[in-house]
N, C-alpha and C positions, 0 to 999 in steps of 0.2 A: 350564473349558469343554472344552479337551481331553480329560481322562478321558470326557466326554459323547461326543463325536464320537467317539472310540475305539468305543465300547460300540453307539451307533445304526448306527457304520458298514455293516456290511451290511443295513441298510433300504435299501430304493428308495428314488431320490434325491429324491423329490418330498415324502417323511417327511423326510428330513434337512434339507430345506429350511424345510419351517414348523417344527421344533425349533428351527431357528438365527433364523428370524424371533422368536419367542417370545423366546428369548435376548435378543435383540437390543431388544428391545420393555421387559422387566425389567430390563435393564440401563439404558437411557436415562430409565426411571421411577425406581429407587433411586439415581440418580446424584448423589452425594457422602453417601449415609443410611448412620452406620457402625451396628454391633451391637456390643453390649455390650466386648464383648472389643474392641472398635477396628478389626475387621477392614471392608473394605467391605462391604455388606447383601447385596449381590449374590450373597454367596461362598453366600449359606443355601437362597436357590431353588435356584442350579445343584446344590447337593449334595445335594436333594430328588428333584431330578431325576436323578441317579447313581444314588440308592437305588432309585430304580423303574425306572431302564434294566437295575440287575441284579437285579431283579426279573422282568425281562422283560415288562412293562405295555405297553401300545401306546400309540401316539403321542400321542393328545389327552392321555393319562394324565400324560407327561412334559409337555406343554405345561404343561398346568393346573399340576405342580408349579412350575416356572417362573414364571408368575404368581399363582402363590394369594395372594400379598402386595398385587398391583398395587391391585386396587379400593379396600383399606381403608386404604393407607398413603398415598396420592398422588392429590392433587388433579388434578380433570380428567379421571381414569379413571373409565371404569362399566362395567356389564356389555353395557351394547349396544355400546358400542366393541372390548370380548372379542367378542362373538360376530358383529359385522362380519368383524373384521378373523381370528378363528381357527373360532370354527364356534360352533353350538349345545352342542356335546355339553361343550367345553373352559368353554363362558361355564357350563355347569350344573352342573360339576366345583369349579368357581372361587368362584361363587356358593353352594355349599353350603360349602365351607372358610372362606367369606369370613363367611357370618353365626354361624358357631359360633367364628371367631375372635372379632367382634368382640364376643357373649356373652362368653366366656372374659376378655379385656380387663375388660370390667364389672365380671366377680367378681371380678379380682385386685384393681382398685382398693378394692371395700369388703370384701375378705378380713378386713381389719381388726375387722370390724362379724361376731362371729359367727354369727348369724342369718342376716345377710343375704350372706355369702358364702357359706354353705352351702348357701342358695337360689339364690342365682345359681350356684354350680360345679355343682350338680342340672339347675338350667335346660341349661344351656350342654353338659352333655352330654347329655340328653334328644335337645334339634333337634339334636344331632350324627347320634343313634341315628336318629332319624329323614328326616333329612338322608340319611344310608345308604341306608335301604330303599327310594329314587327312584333309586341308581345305587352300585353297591358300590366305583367305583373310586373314590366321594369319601371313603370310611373310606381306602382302601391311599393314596392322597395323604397322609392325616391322621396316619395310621401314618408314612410317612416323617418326615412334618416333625417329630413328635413322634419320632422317631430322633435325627435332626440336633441338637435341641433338646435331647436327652440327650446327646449327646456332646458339647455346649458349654456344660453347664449349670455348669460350677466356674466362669464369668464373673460368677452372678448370687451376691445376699446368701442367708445358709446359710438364714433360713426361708422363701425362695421357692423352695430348692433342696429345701427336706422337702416344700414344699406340691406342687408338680410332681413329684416323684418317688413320693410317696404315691399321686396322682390316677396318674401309668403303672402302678404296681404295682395297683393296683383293677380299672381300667377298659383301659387302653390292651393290656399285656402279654394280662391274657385276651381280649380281643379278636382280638390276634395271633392265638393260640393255637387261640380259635374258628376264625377263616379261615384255617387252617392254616399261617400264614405261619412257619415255626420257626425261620431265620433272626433276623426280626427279633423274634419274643419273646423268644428266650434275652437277645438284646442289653440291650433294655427290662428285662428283670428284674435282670438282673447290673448295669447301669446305677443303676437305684434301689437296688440293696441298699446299692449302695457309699456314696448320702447319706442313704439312712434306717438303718444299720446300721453306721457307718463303721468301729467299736471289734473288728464282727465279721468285716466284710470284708477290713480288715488282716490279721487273725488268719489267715484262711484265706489271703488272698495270700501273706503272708509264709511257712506252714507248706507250702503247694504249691512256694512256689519255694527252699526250699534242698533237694530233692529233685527241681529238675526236670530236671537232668543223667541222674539215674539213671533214671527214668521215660521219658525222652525214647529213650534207650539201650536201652531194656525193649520199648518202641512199638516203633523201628525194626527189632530183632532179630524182635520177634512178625510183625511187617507180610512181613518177608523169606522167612518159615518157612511161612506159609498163603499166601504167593502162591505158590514154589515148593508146594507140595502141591498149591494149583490149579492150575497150569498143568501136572505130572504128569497130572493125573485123565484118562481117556481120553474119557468123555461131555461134559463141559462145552464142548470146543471145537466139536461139533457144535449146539452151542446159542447161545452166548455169542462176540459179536466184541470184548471188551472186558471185563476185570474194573481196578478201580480200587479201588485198597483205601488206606484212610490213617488214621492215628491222633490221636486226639484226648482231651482232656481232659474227665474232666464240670465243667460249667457252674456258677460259685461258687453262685449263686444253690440251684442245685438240689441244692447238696452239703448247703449250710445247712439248708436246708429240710428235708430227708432224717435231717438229724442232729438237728434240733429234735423233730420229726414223731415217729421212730423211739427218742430218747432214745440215739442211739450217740455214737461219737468217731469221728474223723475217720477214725484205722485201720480200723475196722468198717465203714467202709462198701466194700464190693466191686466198685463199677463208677465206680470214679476214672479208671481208662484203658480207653481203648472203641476195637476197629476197626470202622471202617465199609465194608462190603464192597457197592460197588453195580456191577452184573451188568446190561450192554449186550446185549439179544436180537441175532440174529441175523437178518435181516426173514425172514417165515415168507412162504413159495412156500405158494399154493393154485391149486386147480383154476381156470381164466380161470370167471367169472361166477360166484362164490361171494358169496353174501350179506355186506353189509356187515358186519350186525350179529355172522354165524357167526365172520367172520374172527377179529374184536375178541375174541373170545369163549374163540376160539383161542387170539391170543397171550398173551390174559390167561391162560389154563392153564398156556401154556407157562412164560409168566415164573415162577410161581405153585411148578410142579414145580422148576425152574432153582436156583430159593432153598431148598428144601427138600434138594433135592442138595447143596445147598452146604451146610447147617447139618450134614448127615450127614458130610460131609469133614471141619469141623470138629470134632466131637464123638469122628471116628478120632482127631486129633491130639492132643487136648488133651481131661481130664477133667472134662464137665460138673457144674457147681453144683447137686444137687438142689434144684428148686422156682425155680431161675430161668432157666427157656425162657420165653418170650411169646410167641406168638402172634398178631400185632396184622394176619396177612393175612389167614388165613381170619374172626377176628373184628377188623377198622379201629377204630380209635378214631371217636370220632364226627365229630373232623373230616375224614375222609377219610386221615388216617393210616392206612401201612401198614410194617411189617416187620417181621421176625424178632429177637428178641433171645437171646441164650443168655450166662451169663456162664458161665467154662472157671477153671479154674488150670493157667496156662502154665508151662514148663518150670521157669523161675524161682521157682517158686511163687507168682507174684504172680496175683489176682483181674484178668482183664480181659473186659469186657463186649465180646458179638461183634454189630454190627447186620448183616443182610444183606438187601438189597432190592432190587428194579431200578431201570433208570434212571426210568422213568416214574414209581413209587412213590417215588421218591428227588424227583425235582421237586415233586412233589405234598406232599412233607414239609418240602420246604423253601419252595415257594414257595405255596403253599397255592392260594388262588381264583387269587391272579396266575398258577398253571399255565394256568388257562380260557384266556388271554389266548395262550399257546405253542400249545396243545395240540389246543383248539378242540371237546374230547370232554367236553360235561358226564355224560355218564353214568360216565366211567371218574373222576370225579373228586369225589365223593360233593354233587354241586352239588341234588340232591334234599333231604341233609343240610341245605346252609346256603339252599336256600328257603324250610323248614318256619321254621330259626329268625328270619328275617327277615321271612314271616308272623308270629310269634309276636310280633315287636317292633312291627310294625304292630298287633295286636291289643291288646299293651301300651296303645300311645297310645291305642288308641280307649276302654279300659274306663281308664286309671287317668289324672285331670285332677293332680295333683299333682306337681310336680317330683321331689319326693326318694322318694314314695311307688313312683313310673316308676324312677326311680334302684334301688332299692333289689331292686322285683321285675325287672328287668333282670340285676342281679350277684347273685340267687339262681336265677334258672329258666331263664339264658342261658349267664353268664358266667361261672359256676363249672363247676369240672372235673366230664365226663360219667363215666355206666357207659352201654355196651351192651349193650342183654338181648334178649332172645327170646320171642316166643310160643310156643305149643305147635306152632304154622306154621310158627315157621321166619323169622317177619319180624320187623323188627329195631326196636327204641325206645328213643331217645335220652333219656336220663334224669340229671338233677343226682345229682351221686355224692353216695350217701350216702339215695338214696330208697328205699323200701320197696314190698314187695306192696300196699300201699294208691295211693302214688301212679301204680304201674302201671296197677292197677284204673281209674283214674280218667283216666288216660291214653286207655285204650284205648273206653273209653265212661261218662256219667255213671251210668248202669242198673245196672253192672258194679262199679264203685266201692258205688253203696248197696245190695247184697244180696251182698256179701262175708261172708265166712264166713270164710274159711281160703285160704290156697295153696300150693303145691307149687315147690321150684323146683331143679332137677336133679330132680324126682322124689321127695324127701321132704318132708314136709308140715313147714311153717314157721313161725313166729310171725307176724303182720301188721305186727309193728316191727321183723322180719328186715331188714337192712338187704343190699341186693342190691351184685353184684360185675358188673363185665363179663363176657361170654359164658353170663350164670347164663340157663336156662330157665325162663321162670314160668309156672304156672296156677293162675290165680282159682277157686278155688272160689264159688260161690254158692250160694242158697237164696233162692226168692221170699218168705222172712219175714225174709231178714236185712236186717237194716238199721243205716244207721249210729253209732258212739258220737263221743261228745265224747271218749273218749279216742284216738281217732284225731288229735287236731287237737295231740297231744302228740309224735308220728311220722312224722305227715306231713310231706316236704321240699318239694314244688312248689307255687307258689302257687295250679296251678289247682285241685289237689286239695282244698287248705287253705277256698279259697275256696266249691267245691263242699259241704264237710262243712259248712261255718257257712250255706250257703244252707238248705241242709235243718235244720238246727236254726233257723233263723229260720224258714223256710216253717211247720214244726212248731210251735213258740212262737206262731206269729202265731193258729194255730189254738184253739189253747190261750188265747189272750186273746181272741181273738172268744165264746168260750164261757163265760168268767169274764166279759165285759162285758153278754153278755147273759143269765145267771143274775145277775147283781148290779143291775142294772135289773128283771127280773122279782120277786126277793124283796124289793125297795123296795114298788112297785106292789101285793105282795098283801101284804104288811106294812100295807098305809095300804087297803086292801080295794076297791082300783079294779078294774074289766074290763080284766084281764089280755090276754085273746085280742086285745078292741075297740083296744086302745090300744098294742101290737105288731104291728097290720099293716103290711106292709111300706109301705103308700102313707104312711099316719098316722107312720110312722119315717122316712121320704126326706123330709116335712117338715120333723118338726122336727132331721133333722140339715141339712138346707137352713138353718134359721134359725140353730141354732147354730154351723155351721161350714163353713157356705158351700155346701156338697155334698151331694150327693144320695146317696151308699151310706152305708145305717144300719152297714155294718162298719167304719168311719168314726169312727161313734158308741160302738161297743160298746170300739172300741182304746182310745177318749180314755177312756171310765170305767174300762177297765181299768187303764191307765196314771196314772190320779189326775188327769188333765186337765181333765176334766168329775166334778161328781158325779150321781148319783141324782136328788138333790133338784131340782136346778138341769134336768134334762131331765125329771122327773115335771110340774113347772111347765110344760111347752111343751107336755108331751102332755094335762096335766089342767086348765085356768083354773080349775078350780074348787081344788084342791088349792093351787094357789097366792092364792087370797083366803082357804083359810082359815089355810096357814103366816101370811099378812099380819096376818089377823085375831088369829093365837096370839102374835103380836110388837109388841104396841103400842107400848112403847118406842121404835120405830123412827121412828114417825111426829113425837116431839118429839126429833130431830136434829138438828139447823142444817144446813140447805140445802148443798148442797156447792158449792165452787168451779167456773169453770168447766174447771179442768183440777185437777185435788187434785197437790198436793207428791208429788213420784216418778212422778206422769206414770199412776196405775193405771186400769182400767175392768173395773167388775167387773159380772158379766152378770145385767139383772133388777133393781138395786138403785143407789138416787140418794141413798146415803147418806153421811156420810165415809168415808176410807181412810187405814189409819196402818201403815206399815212395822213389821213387829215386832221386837223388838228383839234374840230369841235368835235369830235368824237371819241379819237383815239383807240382804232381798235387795234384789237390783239386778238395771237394767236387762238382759235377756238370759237371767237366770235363771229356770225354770219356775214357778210362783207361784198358789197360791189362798188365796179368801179364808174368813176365818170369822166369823160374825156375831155380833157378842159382846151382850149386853146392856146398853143403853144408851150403848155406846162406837163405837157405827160396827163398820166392816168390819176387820178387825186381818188383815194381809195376808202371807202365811208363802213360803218356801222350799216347793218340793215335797216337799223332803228332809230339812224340818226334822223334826224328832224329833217336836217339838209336834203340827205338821200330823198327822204319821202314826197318832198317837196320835187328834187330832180326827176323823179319818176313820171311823176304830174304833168311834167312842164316840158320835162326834156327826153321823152324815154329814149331817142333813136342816139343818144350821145349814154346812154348805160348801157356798161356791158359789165359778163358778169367775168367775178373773181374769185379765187380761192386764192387756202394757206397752201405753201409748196409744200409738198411732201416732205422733200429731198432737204428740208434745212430745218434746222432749230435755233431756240436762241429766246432772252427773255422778252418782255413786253414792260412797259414802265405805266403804271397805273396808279392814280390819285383817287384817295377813298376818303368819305367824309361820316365820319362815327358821328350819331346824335344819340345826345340821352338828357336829363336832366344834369343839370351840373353838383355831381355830390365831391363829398373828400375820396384822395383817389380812385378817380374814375379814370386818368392816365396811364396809373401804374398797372391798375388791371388789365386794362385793353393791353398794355405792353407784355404783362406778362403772358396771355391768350396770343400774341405772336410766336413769345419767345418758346412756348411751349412747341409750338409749330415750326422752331427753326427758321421763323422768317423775320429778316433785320431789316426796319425800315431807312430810307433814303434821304427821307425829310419826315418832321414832322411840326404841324402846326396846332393850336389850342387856343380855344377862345370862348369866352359867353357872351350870350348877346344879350338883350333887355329883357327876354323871359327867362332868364337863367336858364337857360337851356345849351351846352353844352355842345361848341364841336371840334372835336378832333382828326385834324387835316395829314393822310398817310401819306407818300409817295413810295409805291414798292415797286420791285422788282419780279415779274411772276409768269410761268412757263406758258402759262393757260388761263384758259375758263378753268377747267378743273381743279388746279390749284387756288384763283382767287375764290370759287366759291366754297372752298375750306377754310379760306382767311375769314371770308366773309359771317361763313356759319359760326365759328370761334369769335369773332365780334360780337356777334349777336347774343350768344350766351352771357356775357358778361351783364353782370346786374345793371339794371336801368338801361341798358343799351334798348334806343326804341328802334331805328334804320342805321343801312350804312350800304350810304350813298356812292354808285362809281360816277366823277366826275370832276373830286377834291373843289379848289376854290368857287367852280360856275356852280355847283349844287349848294355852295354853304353862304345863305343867301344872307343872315345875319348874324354871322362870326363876327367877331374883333379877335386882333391875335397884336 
C-alpha cells in the first residue's frame, strides 16, 4: 500500500482519503483469503490499483480496482453497499468487472467440455466488450487485473497458463493496443509469448543477453552523442524546456514476430536498439484573449515543427536507413499514436532505431485513453477514433445474437491491426490492415461500394484486391451500371463490407426465385389448361397462400415452390377444387388404403391427404429435416429428404404426384441415424470419437470400424437423435476430434471403402 500512497500523494486529500477507505474496506473483506502463490489476496487489488495510479486513472478508477474482487468473493457484499458507502460511478466500475469475472469462472470450470468452454470464453468476453461501451474505465480496470494476473501466472498448472495467455494474446494485448495504452500491451504480449512459446522465448532471452553488455555500452555512448548535439543546436532551446532521451530494447514479443512475419534472423533485424527522444514545449505566450481552440492549434504546430528539427539533427549525425523514416505525426496510427521513427547507423555501425515525439504525444502513446483522464483534451487525443469504434461494438451486439459469431467479428473489424488512408478530402478511415478499395467503398457509403468499378490510390488506378497501406490516398471509381461480384467476397476484409456484398446477392437471388416460383406455377396451370390470368390474381393468391402457409403475400408462396417446399400440384389444388377431384379421381388406389393412425410413426402431415406415411429408406429423414411427400401407387405417401437425389429427381419427372409435408407438431419421439466419421487411421482414433459422444451423453446403437487401402479410417455410428439440432452437436464434437476430416450422414451407403 505504500507504493499506492507514494503515487496518489499529490491528490487532494479528500481523493487520498476514500482510496485509503477502499483499501481498507478490501482488506477487512479478503482477510485471511490467500492466492494461489500463498501470498495474502490483498496483495492483487492493491497492485491493480498501482497499475492504474501509473496510469494516471482518477480516483473511483483506482477504488474500483481495489474492490473489483469484493462482491463476488465475499459474503455479505453487494453492490449497493459499493455504492452507499463509495458512489455510483465505482459500484458501476465494480459491477461490470464483477459479472465478466464471474462468466470467465464459468468457462474455466467447463473449459474441460470443448464446446462448451468455448461458448462460455465467447460469452464472457462479449458482456466484457459490452460491459466497456457503458464506461471505458471498466476495460483499463480489466486491463490492469489482467496485468497482475500475468505477472503471477507461473503459480497456476501449465494448461491454464496456455489457456490465459492465449485468451491476452487474442483479445486483451489488442485491446491494449486499441486504446492506445502501450505500456501495458507490450507487457501483455511479451508475457504470453513466454507460456505460449517458451522453447522461443528462451532462445531470444538468452541470445539478447550474452550481448547485453555491449548493447547497453552502444545505447549509452549513442544517448550521450545526440544529446550533446542537441543541446549545441541553437533553435531548440527557444522552443524546448526539456529533452529526455533514453534507450531501450525492442520488445521480445515484437522481435519474434518480426522475424516470423519477415522470414529474417535475429541479426537482420535493424531496430533491436531504439532511442527515444521526447521533447518538453516551452508553454507558448499568446496575445491575452486568443481563442482557445487557436491556441491548441498553435502548440500543436509548434510541437509538430520541434520534432521534425530534431529528426534533421539527427540525420546531420548519423546516416539514415533508406526506406525507414515513418511518419506516424502527420499520418497517427489509428489509435491516436504519434511519432517520428528514423532508423540511422551509428558510428559503431550498429542499426539503432530513433523515436522522436513530445511530451504530450509521448503520454498519449503510452497511456493511451488513460491520457483523457491527465489531459482532459479529447480532441488532441484521437477520442473521435475510439468513439466510432465503441459505436461499432455496440452495433456488433445489436446485429450479431451469437457468442463466438460477436467474438469473432470483434477480433476482425476492431481488434486487428489498422491502416489509415484517405479520401480524395483529405479525411481519414480507419480500416483493418489488410483491407482493400472495396472495403473503403463500402465504408464510405453502401451506393459506393455497389457501383464500383475501379480505384485510384496515390493516383494510379489499382486492382479492387489491391490491398491498401497507411497514408495510401483512395478513389472509388464508379459507374451507375457497375455493380457487385461474388468475387468480391474473396477480397473483402471488413465484415461490413462482406455482409453488405451477400445482402445484394441475396436481395438479387430472392428476385430471381420469386420469378422462377411464379413461372413454375404458371406453366403447371396452363400445362393442365386452367385460367391462367382468373387463378393468379393477387386476391385468389393471398388466399390460398393464407391456407397454405399461414400468410398472406403470394411472394411467400412463389419462394416455397421455388425452394421445393411446396409444389405445383399441391397449390393448383387450392386454386382449382376442381383439378383436385379429378387428380383424386385419376388415383383410385388411394381410396383402398387403411385409414391412418392418429399420428403415423415419425410424427408426418402431409397437406391435402389422409393417407399412410412411410419414411424412405435412401434417405432416412428425420425430425428437423426438410421433407416432402410422394404419392406412390398403392403404397401411401413415401416421405423423402428434400435433398434426397430420389425427391429431386421426382420433382423432375413427376411433380403432379408431390406434395408437400411437414413434422407434426403435436408428436416427438427420436430418429435413428447412421453417421460415417473419416479421418486418417491413427492409434485411438475410436476411443476419442467415443469419448466426444460420451461427453455429450449420447450412447451409440451400433458401431462399425474399418480401414480401407489408403489407411484411411471409418467409423460407422448408428444413433438415436431428437433432431437436426441435436445431430449437428454430435456432428460438430466429431469433427473436433484430432484428424477427424468429415462425418458423413448416411453410415454404410456414404463409406464407400470401409472393411469392418
Amino acid at each position: 500500500m505504500s507504493e499506492l500512497r507514494a503515487l496518489i500523494a499529490d491528490r487532494p486529500a479528500s481523493e487520498v482519503k476514500r482510496v485509503e477507505d477502499a483499501y481498507v474496506f478490501a482488506r477487512e473483506a479478503h482477510e485471511g483469503v490467500k492466492r494461489k502463490s500463498g501470498e495474502p489476496y490483498i496483495t492483487h487489488p492493491v497492485a491493480v490499483a498501482v497499475i492504474l495510479a501509473k496510469l494516471g486513472m482518477d480516483t473511483e478508477s483506482l477504488m474500483a480496482g481495489l474492490l473489483h474482487d469484493t462482491v463476488e468473493d465475499v459474503e455479505g457484499v453487494d453492490f449497493e453497499s459499493i455504492e452507499r458507502q463509495f458512489g455510483p460511478d465505482v459500484r458501476r466500475i465494480v459491477e461490470g468487472e464483477t459479472k465478466v469475472s464471474k462468466l470467465s469462472k464459468q468457462g474455466s470450470q467447463q473449459a474441460e467440455v470443448a464446446l462448451t468452454g468455448r461458448d462460455m470464453q465467447a460469452e464472457n468476453l462479449r458482456q466484457m466488450l459490452i460491459a466497456m461501451t457503458a464506461d471505458i474505465r471498466i476495460i483499463v480496470v480489466k486491463l490492469a487485473d489482467r496485468l497482475h494476473n500475468m505477472r503471477t501466472l507461473g503459480s497456476m498448472k501449465p494448461e491454464k497458463q496456455q489457456r490465459i495467455a492465449r485468451e491476452t494474446m487474442e483479445i486483451f494485448a489488442p485491446l491494449a493496443h486499441r486504446l492506445g495504452i502501450g505500456r501495458i500491451k507490450w507487457e501483455l504480449e511479451d508475457l504470453s509469448f513466454r507460456y505460449l512459446h517458451p522453447a522461443e522465448y528462451e532462445y531470444l532471452t538468452s541470445r539478447l543477453r550474452t550481448r547485453q553488455e555491449e548493447r547497453e555500452a552502444l545505447i549509452t555512448h549513442a544517448v550521450a552523442q545526440l544529446r550533446e548535439a542537441l543541446e549545441d543546436d541553437l533553435e531548440l532551446p527557444e522552443w524546448v524546456s526539456d529533452i529526455d532521451i533514453t534507450g531501450r530494447s525492442k520488445h521480445l514479443w515484437s522481435i519474434h514476430n518480426k522475424m516470423q512475419k519477415e522470414g529474417k534472423a535475429l541479426e537482420q533485424i535493424f531496430d533491436l536498439l531504439a532511442l527515444r527522444v521526447i521533447l518538453t514545449a516551452r508553454e507558448l505566450t499568446v496575445p491575452p484573449g486568443t481563442d482557445e481552440k487557436r491556441r491548441e492549434r498553435a502548440e500543436e504546430t509548434r510541437e509538430k515543427r520541434v520534432c521534425y528539427h530534431t529528426v534533421s539533427i539527427v540525420h546531420s549525425m548519423w546516416t539514415p536507413l533508406p526506406g525507414r523514416f515513418k511518419d506516424y505525426i502527420a499520418v497517427p496510427k489509428p489509435n491516436g499514436y504519434q511519432s517520428l521513427h528514423t532508423t540511422v547507423i551509428s558510428q559503431s555501425g550498429q542499426p539503432i532505431e530513433v523515436q522522436i515525439r513530445s511530451k504530450r504525444m509521448h503520454e498519449v502513446a503510452e497511456y493511451g485513453v488513460a491520457a483523457h483522464w491527465m489531459y482532459k483534451q479529447g480532441d488532441q487525443l484521437a477520442q473521435k477514433d475510439r468513439e466510432n469504434w465503441i459505436s461499432q461494438l455496440r452495433e456488433l451486439q445489436n446485429e450479431i445474437n451469437d457468442a463466438s459469431d460477436y467474438l469473432d467479428a470483434v477480433k476482425t473489424d476492431i481488434l486487428s491491426q489498422r491502416v489509415r488512408v484517405f479520401t480524395p478530402k483529405g479525411l481519414a478511415v480507419s480500416l483493418p490492415a489488410g483491407s482493400t478499395p472495396i472495403d473503403f467503398a463500402y465504408h464510405i457509403h453502401t451506393r459506393v461500394g455497389e457501383t464500383a468499378v475501379g480505384a485510384r490510390v496515390n493516383g494510379s488506378i489499382v486492382p479492387l484486391a489491391h490491398k491498401l497501406n497507411n497514408g495510401d490516398m483512395v478513389e472509388i471509381v464508379t459507374s451507375k451500371n457497375g455493380k457487385p461480384s461474388k468475387d468480391w467476397l474473396n477480397f473483402a476484409v471488413t465484415r461490413s463490407a462482406r455482409t453488405k456484398i451477400r445482402h445484394h446477392f441475396s436481395k438479387e437471388e430472392r428476385q430471381d426465385a420469386l420469378k422462377k416460383g411464379h413461372d413454375l406455377l404458371e406453366r403447371y396451370l396452363r400445362k393442365r389448361q386452367l385460367p391462367v390470368r382468373q387463378l393468379m390474381r393477387t386476391k385468389i393468391l393471398e388466399e390460398a397462400t393464407q391456407k397454405l402457409m399461414g400468410t398472406r403475400n403470394p411472394d411467400d408462396l412463389y419462394l416455397a415452390l421455388h425452394a421445393g417446399k411446396t409444389t405445383p400440384a399441391v397449390v393448383g389444388r387450392i386454386l382449382s377444387p376442381s383439378l383436385a377431384q379429378e387428380q383424386a379421381a385419376a388415383l383410385p388406389s388411394r381410396r383402398r388404403l387403411p385409414a391412418p393412425q392418429a399420428h403415423e410413426p415419425g410424427g408426418v402431415y402431409v397437406e391435402g391427404f389422409t393417407t399412410s406415411t412411410k419414411l424412405a429408406n435412401c434417405c432416412s429423414p428425420m425430425r428437423g429435416d426438410q421433407i416432402m411427400g410422394y404419392l406412390t401407387r398403392g403404397r401411401g405417401v413415401s416421405v423423402h429428404r428434400l435433398d434426397c437425389p430420389n425427391m429431386i429427381r421426382l420433382l423432375k419427372d413427376e411433380a403432379e404426384r408431390c406434395v408437400a409435408a411437414s413434422w407434426d407438431a403435436g408428436t416427438t419421439g427420436s430418429s435413428i441415424v447412421e453417421l460415417d466419421v473419416v479421418a486418417p487411421d491413427r492409434s485411438g482414433l475410436l476411443a476419442d470419437a467415443l469419448r466426444a459422444l460420451t461427453l455429450l451423453k449420447v450412447s451409440p446403437m451400433k458401431i462399425e470400424a474399418g480401414v480401407n487401402a489408403e489407411n484411411t479410417a471409418h467409423i460407422g455410428l448408428r444413433l438415436a437423435v431428437s433432431g437436426n439440432a441435436e445431430l449437428e452437436r454430435i456432428r460438430n464434437a466429431l469433427m473436433k476430434v484430432e484428424g477427424v476430416k468429415d462425418v458423413i450422414r448416411g453410415g454404410r451407403k456414404a463409406r464407400n471403402g470401409a472393411s469392418g
